[in-house]
N, C-alpha and C positions, 0 to 999 in steps of 0.2 A: 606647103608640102601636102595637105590634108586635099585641097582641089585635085590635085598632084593627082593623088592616089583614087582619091570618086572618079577624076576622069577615064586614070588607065584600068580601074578595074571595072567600071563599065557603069557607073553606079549613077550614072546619071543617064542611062538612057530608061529607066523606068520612074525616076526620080528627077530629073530634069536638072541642067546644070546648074543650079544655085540650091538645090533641093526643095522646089518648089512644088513640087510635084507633077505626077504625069497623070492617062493615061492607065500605064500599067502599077504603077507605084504612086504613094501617099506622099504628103507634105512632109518634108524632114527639118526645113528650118524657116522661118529661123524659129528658136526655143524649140528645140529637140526633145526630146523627153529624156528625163537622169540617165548619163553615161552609164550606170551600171543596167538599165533595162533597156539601153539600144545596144551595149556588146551582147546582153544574154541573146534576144533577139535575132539580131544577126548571126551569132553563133549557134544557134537551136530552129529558126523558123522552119514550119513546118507549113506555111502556105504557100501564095505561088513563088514567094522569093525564098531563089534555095540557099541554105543553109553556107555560111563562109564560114570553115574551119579555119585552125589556124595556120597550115600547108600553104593554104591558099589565099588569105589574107590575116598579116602577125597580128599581134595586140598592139606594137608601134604604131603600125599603118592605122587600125581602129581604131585609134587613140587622135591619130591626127585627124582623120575622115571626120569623128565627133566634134572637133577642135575650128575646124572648117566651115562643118554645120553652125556652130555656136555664132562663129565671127558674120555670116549672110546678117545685114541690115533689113532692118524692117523693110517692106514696103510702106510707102507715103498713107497718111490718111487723103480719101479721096477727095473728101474735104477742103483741100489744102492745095489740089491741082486747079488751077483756074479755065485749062480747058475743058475738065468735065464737068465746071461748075456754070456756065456760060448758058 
């Protein structure tokens, strides 16, 4: 549900669909920073990412969107891929 919600509220076009980042927006996963300073955040930012009340996105949905974040797997050590170790 949590991809659900990053996809339809758009959160992944500065943040990239796995939250990897872009671009216009920072890395979000995976290890996010503690759930209670990515709701304040998202609820208060006062940079270029505007501000989601909760009108417009509930604390359900940001509860899952963080929930989402959590679940993205590391990427590989690059170490560990043998075509870029070649």
């Amino acid at each position: 549900n949590g991809k659900t919600v990053f996809m339809n509220k758009g959160c992944w076009m500065c943040h990239g669909t796995a939250g990897q980042g872009g671009i216009n927006g920072p890395k979000l996963a995976p290890d996010p920073i503690p759930q209670e300073a990515f709701m304040s955040f998202v609820r208060t930012s006062s940079r270029e990412m505007p501000a989601y009340r909760e009108p417009v996105l509930s604390n359900n949905d940001l509860a899952h969107i963080y929930a989402y974040l959590r679940s993205v797997a590391k990427s590989p050590d690059s170490n560990n891929i043998p075509l870029l170790n070649q």
